[in-house]
TORDOVO-120512 format. One line per field, with one value per residue (C-alpha): residue in one letter; residue number from 1; z, x, y. Coordinates in Angstrom, 3 decimals, m for minus. Layout:
<tises>
rest = [A, ...]
nr = [NUM, ...]
Z = [Z, ...]
X = [X, ...]
Y = [Y, ...]
</tises>
This chain:
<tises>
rest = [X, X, X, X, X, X, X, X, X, X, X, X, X, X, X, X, X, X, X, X, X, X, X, X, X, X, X, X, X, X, X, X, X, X, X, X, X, X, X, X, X, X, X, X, X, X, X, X, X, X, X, X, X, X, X, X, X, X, X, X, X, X, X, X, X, X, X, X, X, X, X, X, X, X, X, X, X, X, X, X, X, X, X, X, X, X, X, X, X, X, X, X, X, X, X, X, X, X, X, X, X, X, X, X, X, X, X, X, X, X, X, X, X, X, X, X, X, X, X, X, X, X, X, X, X, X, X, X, X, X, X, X, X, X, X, X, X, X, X, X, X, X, X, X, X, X, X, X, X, X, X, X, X, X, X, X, X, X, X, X, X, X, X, X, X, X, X, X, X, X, X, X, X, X, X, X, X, X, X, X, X, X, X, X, X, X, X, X, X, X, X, X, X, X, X, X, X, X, X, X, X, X, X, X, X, X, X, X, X, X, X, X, X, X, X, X, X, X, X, X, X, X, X, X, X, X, X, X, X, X, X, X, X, X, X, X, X, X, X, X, X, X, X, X, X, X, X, X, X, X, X, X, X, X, X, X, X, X, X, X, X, X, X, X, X, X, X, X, X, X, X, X, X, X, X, X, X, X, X, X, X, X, X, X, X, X, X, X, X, X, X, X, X, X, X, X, X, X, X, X, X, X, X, X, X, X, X, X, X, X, X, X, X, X, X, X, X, X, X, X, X, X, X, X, X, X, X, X, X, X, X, X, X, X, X, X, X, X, X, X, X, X, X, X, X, X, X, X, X, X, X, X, X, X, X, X, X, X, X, X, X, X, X, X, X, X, X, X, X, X, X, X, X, X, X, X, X, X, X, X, X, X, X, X, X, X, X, X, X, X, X, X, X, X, X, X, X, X, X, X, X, X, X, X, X, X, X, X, X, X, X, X, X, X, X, X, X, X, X, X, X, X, X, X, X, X, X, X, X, X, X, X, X, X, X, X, X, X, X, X, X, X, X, X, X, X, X, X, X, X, X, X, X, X, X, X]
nr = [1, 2, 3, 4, 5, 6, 7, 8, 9, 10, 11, 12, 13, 14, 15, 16, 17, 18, 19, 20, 21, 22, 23, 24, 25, 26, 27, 28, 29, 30, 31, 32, 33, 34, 35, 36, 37, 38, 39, 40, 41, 42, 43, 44, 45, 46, 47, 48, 49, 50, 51, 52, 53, 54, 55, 56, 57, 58, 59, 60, 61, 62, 63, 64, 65, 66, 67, 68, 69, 70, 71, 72, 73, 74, 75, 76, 77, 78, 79, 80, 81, 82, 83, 84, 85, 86, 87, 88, 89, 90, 91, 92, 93, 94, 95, 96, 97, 98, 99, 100, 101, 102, 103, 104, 105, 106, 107, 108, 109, 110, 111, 112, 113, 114, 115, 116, 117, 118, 119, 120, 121, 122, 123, 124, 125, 126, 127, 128, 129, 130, 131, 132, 133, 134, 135, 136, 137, 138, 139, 140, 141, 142, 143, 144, 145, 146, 147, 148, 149, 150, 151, 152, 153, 154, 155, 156, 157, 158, 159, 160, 161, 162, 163, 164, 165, 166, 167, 168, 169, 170, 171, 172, 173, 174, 175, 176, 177, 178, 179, 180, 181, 182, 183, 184, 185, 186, 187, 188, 189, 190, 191, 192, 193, 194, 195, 196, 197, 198, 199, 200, 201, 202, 203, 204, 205, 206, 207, 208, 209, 210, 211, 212, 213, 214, 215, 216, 217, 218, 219, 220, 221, 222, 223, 224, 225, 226, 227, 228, 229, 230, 231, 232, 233, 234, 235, 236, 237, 238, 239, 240, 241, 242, 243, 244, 245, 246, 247, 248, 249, 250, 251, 252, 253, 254, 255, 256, 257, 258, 259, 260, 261, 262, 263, 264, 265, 266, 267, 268, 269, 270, 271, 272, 273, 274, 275, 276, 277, 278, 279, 280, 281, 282, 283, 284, 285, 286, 287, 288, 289, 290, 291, 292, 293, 294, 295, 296, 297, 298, 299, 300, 301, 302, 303, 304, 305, 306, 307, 308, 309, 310, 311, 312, 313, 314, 315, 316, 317, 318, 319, 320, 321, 322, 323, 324, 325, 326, 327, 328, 329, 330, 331, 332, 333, 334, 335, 336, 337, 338, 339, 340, 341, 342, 343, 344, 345, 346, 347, 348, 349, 350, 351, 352, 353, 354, 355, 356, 357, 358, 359, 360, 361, 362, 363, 364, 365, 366, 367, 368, 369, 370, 371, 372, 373, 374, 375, 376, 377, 378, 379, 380, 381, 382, 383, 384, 385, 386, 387, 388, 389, 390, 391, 392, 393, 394, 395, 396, 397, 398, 399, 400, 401, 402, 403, 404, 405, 406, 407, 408, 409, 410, 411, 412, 413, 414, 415, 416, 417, 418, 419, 420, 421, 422, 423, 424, 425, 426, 427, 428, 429, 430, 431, 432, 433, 434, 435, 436, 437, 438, 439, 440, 441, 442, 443, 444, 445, 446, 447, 448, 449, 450, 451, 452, 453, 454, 455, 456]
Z = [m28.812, m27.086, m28.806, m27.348, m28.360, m27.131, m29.413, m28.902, m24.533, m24.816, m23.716, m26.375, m25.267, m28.164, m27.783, m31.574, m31.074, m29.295, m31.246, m27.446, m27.231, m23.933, m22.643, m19.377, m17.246, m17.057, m14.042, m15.588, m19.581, m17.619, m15.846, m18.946, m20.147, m17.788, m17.381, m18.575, m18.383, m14.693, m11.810, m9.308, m6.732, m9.174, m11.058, m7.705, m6.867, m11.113, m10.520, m6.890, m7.663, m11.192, m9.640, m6.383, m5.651, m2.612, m2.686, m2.558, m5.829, m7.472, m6.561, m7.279, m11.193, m11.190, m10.444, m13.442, m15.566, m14.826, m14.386, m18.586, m19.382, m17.676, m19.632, m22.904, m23.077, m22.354, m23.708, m25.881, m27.555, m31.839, m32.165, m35.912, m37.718, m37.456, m39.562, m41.868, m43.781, m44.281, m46.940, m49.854, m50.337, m49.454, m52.220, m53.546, m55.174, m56.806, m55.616, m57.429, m60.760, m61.428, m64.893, m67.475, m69.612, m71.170, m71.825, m72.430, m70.654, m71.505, m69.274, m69.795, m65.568, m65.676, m62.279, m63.970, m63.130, m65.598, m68.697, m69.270, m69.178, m71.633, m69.352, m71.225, m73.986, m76.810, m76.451, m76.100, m75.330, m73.876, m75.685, m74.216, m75.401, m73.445, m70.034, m70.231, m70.700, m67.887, m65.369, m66.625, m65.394, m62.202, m60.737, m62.238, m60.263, m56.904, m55.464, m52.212, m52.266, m52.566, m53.148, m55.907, m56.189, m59.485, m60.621, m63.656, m64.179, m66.604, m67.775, m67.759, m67.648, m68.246, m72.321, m72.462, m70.594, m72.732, m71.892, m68.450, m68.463, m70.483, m67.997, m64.949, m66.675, m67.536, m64.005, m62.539, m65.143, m63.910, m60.499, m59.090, m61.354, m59.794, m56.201, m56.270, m55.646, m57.300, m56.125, m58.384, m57.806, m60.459, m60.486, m62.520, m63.297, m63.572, m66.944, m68.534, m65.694, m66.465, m65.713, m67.289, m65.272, m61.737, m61.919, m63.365, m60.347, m57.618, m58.481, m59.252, m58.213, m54.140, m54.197, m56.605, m56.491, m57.450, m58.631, m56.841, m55.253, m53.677, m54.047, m58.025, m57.808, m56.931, m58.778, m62.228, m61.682, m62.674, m64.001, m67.212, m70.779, m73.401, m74.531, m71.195, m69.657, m65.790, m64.912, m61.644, m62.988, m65.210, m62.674, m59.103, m59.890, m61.281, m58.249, m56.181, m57.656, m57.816, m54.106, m53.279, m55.399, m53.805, m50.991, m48.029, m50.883, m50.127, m52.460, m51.910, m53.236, m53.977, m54.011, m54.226, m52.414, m54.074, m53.070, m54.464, m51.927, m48.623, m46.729, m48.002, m44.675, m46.939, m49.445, m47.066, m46.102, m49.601, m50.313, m47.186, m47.643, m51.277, m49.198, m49.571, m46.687, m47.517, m48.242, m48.988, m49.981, m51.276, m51.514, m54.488, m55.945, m58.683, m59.598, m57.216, m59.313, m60.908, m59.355, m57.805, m55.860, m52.019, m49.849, m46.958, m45.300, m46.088, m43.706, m40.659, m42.755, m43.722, m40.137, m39.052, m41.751, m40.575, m36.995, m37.641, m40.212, m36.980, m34.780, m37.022, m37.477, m33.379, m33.300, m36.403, m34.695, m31.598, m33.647, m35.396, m38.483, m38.879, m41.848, m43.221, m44.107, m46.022, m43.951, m40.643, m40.642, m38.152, m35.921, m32.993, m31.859, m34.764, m38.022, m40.423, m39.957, m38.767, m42.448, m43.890, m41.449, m42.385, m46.204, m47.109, m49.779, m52.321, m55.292, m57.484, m55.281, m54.635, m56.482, m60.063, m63.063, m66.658, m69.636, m72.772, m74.281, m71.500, m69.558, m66.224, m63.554, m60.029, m59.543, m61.635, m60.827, m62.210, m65.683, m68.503, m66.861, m68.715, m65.602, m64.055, m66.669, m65.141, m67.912, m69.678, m68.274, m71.201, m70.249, m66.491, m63.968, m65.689, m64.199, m60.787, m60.005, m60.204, m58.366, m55.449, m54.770, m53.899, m51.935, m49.869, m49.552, m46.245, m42.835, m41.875, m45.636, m44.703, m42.036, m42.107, m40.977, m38.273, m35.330, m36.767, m34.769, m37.690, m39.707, m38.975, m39.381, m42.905, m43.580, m45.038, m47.324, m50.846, m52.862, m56.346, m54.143, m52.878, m56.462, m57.672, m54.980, m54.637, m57.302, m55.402, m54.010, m51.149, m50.903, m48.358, m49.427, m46.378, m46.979, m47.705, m43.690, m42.196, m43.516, m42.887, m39.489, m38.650, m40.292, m37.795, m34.939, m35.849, m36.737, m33.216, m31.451, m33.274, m31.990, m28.320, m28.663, m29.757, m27.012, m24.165, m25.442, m25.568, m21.367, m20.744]
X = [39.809, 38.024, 35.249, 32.584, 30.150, 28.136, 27.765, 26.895, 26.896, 30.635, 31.415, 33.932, 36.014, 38.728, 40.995, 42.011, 45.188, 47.068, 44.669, 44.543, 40.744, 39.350, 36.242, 35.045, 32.335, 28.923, 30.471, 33.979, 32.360, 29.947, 32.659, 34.815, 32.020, 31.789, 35.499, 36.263, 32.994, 32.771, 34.942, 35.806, 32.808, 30.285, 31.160, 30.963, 27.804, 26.626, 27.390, 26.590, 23.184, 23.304, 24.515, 24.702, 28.683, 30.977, 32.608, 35.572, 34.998, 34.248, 37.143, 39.325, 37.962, 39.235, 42.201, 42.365, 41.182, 43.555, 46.536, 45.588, 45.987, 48.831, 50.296, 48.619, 45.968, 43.189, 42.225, 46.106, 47.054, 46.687, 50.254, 50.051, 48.553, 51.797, 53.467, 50.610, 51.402, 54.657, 53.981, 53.704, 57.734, 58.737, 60.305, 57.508, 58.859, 56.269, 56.372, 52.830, 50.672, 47.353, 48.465, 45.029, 45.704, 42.397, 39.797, 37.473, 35.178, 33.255, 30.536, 27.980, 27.469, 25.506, 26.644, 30.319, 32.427, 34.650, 31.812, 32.325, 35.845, 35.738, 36.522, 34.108, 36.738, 37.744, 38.426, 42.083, 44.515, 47.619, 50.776, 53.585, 55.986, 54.028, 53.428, 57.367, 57.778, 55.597, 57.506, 61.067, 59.114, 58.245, 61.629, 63.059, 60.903, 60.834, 63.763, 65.108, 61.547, 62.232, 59.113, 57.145, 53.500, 51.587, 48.008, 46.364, 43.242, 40.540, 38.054, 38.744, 42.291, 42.089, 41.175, 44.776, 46.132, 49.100, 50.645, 50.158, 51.835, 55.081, 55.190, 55.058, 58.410, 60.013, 59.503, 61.034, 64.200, 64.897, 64.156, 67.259, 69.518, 67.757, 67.298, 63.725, 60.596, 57.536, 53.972, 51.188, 47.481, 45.037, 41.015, 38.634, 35.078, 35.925, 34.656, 37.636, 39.466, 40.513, 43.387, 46.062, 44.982, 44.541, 48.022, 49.612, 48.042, 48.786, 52.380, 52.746, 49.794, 50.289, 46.778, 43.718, 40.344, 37.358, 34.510, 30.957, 28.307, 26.993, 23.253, 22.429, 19.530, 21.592, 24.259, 22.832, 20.260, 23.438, 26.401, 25.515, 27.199, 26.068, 23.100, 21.748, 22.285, 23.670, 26.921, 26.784, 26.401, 29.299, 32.089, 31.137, 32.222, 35.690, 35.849, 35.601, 38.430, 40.664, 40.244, 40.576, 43.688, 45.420, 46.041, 47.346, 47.798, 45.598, 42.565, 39.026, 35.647, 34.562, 30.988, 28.726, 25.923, 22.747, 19.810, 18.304, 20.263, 20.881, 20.222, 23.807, 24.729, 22.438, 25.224, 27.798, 26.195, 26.145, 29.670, 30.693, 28.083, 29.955, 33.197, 34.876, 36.350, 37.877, 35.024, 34.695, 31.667, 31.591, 28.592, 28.165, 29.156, 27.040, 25.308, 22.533, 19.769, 20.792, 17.975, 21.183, 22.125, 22.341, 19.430, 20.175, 16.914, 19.272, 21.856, 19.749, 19.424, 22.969, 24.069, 22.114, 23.956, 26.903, 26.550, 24.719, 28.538, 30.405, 28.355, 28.600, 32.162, 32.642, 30.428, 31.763, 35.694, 34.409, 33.152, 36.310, 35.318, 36.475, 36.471, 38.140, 36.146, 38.240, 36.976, 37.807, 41.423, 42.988, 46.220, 45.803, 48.866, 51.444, 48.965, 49.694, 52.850, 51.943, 52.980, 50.394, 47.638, 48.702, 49.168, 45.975, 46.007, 49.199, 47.091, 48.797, 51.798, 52.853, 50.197, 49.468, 47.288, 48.690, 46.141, 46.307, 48.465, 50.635, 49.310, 49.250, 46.558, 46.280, 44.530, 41.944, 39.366, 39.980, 41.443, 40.176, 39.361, 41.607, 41.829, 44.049, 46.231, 49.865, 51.673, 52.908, 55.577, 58.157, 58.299, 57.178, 55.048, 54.873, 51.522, 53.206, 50.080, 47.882, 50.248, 50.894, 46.948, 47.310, 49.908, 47.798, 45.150, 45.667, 43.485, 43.569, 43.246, 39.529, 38.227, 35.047, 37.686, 39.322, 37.425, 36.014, 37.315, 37.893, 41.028, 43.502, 41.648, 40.171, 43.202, 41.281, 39.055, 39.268, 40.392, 38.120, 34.891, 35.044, 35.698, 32.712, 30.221, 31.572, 33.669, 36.718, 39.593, 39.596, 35.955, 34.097, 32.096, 29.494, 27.707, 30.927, 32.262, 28.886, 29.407, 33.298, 32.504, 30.166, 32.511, 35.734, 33.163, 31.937, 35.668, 37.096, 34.288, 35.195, 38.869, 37.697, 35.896, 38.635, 40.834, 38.182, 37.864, 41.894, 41.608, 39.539]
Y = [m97.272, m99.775, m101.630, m103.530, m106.619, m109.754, m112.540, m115.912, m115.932, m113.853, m110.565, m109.564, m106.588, m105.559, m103.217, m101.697, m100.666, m102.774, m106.060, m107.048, m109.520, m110.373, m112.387, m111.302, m111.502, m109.252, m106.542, m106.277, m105.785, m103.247, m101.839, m101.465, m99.557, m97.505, m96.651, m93.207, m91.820, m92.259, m91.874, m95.324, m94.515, m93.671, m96.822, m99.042, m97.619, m98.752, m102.278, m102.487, m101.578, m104.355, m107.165, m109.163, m108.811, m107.029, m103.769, m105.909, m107.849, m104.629, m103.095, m106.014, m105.850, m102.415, m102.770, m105.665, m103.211, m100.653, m102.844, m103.882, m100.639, m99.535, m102.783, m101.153, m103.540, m101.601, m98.125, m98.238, m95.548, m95.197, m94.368, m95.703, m92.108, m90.396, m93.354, m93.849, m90.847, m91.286, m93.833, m91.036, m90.913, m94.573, m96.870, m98.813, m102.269, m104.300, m107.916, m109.672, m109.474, m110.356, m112.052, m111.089, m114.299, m114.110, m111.813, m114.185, m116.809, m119.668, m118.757, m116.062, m114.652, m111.647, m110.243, m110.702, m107.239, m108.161, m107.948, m111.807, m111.507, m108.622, m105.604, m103.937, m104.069, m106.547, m110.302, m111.355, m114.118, m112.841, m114.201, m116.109, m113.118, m110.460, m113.232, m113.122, m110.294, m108.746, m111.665, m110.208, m106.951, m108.431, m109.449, m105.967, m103.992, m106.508, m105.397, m107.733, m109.400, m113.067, m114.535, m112.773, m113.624, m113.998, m114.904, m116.453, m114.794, m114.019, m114.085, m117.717, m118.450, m122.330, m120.767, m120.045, m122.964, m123.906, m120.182, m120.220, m123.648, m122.543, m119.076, m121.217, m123.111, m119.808, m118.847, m121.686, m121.676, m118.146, m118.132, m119.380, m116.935, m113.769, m115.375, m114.999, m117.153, m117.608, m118.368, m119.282, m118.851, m120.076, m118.641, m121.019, m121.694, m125.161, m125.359, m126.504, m128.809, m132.076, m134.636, m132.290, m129.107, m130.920, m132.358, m129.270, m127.094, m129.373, m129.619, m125.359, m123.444, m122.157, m121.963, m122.303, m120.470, m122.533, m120.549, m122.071, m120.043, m123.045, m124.749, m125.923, m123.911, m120.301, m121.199, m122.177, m118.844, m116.304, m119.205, m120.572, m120.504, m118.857, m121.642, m119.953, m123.315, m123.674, m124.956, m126.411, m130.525, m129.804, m128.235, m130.004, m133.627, m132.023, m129.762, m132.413, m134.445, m132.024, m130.906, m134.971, m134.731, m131.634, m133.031, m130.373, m127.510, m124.756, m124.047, m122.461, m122.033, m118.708, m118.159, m114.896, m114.187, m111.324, m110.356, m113.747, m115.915, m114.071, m117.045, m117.519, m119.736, m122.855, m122.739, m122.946, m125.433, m127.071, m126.858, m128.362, m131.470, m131.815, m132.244, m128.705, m127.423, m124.058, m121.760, m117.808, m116.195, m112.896, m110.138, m109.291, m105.754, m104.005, m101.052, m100.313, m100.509, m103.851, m106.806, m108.408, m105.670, m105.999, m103.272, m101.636, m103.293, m106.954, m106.179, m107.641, m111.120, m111.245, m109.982, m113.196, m115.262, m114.274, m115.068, m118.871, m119.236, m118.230, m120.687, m123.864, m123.538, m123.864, m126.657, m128.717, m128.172, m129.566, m132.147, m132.885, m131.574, m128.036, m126.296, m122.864, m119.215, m116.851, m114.000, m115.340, m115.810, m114.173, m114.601, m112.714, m113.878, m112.483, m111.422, m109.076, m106.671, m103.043, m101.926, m104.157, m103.350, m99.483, m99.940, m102.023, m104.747, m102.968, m101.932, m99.482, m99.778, m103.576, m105.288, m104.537, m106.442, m106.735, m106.859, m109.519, m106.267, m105.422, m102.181, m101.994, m101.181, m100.770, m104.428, m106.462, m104.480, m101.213, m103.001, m100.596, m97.756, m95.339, m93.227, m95.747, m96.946, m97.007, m97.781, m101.146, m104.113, m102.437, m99.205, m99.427, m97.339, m93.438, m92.739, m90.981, m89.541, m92.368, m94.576, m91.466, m91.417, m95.261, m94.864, m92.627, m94.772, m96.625, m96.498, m93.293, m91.749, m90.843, m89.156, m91.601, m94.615, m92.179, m93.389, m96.897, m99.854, m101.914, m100.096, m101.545, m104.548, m103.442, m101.282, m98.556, m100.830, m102.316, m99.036, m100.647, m100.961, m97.463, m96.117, m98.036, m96.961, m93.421, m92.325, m91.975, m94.128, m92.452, m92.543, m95.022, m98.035, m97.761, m100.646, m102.955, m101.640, m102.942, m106.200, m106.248, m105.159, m107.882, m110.653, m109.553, m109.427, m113.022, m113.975, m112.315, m114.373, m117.740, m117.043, m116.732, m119.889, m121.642, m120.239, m121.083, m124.466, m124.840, m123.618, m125.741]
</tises>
């Protein structure tokens, strides 16, 4: 499949499934276009007519084009269905855990999935017995992974610092016994950082995600505590000093962007002018009729957001003063393996989230829905059907992805967001593919930038 753009003065031309980009010029996109719906002298005629070139030139751009795809650069072939499929009776080892330290949070955000760190259940404090317990659980079901992932979460895990410190030493005693590896992630609001938790995390945290949606004014409107008062003045000056303390360790800011700030590119804006330099931004995700909730009639504005984040990270790089977005990381040169372009993101299967108690669920987002309880880190997985369904949900699970130009970019989607819009796993979370669509256009055209700029 062969998908087609223009953004910013380039003529993108991507072909999906070889992950083969090119730039061209007006006749050869037109031509492209026109490939296989018209034959050679009905195309020549098309562009002869367009544009003020020879026979010979025209010709000469078809045989480029045809030449890429006899070299499977052009018009490839999906060969990737067959294999996607075959997923449902592979060994699935389990190699990171979204640790629920606490289920509870100092702050009071109203757009908060997690009901304030509740889960729309009781407030807890996971033990140091039961954080042991589920990384014993961890290396028993890895198998020959080496590095094992795990992340502190919440709620707010910084409330139950002292255990997350101890598990990180318990991880590090055991780790050369069982030949394994293990990478830390922490997610804060910031509330509680100080000396102790910035030197802590930049010696054992891989990476540490700094809640911020960006200008005081947006961010105090949905993150305040539970006087009702913002939290922005509190949390910048010790985000700040822990970024200037990490050093090269990689970090970002997570905001989220509603309906009351879709001129989200201002905030970007913000955080970089506050001297952040890895940035995501994420829509939000809520019921529909909730006043935060993103319209259809938005997706214009936030299309437009999108593309004015694409341009100002080319311009500050040519300035000398680039700067990171979550969403537009790609490697078009290696990137992820064909497995994990097939698979998705591991929920259920390679990826699971342990509550304050010790039950297991697919990922953080679907912690407390009964449906999706997996079992506990004592006794293992037992919910085989549960776990199966994930298994089958990959990029070719629904015939709405089947023909999109994105899967194997998306792989399929985030599994949580399509249960919470449609009820299903396997459902499709329409409005969360226009926007992811947009970003990897945006992100593709950033990479031929770069690469242009590198030519010349």
């Amino acid at each position: 499949m062969v998908h087609q753009y223009k953004l910013n003065g380039y003529n993108i031309v991507l072909d999906s499934a070889s992950g083969s980009v090119h730039a061209v010029d007006e006749v050869a996109y037109d031509i492209i276009s026109l490939y296989r719906q018209k034959s050679e002298e009905e195309i020549k005629q098309i562009i002869l007519a367009a544009y003020p070139v020879s026979p010979e030139e025209v010709d000469e751009c078809l045989e480029d084009v045809k030449a890429l795809e006899k070299e499977g650069k052009l018009f490839s072939r999906d060969i990737y269905e067959n294999l996607a499929f075959d997923f449902k009776a592979r060994k699935t080892d389990i190699k990171a855990l979204c640790l629920h330290v606490a289920h509870t949070c100092n702050l009071n955000c109203s757009y908060c999935f997690a009901s304030q760190g509740k889960y729309h259940g009781e407030r807890a404090l996971m033990s140091f017995e039961v954080g042991k317990r589920a990384l014993d659980f961890l290396i028993e079901s890895s198998g020959n992974h080496h590095n094992l992932e795990v992340d502190f979460f919440g709620g707010e895990p910084l409330m139950n610092w002292d255990v997350c410190k101890k598990l990180v030493a318990y991880a590090r005693s055991i780790e050369e016994k069982h030949n394994k590896h293990f990478r830390f992630t922490l997610t804060t609001n910031g509330m509680l950082i100080d000396d102790d938790v910035i030197d802590f995390s930049n010696k054992e945290m891989d990476n540490v995600v700094l809640s911020l949606d960006g200008r005081q004014e947006v961010h105090d409107r949905l993150r305040v505590d539970y006087a009702g008062k913002g939290s922005y003045a509190r949390i910048v000056p010790k985000f700040q000093k822990f970024v200037q303390k990490r050093g090269d360790k990689s970090y970002y800011m997570r905001g989220t962007y509603t309906r009351h700030n879709l001129d989200f590119m201002n905030d970007i804006r913000h955080m970089l002018d506050l001297g952040f330099t890895e940035l995501s931004m994420e829509p939000v995700v809520c019921a529909p009729g909730d006043p935060e909730a993103l319209k259809e009639e938005d997706l214009p504005v936030l299309f437009e957001q999108y593309e004015l984040l694409a341009k100002e990270m080319i311009k500050r790089r040519r300035e000398g003063k680039p700067f990171t977005f979550y969403h537009y990381m790609l490697d078009l040169e290696g990137g992820p393996c064909i497995y994990k372009r097939i698979a998705g993101c591991g929920s259920g299967t390679e990826y699971m989230a342990v509550t304050p108690w010790g039950d297991l669920y697919p990922c953080h987002q679907f912690v407390g829905d009964e449906k999706f309880l997996l079992g506990n880190i004592w006794d293992g997985v037992k919910n085989d059907e549960v776990r199966n369904e994930f298994k089958l949900v990959n990029a070719y699970a629904r015939p709405e992805c089947r023909d999109c130009w994105a899967k194997l970019y998306c792989s399929g989607g985030c599994a949580a967001n399509a249960c919470h819009a449609t009820g299903s796993i396997r459902g499709v979370y329409k409005y969360g593919c226009e926007l992811f669509k947009k970003r990897m256009e945006c992100a593709l055209m950033v990479k031929v930038a770069e690469s242009l700029d590198g030519e010349e």
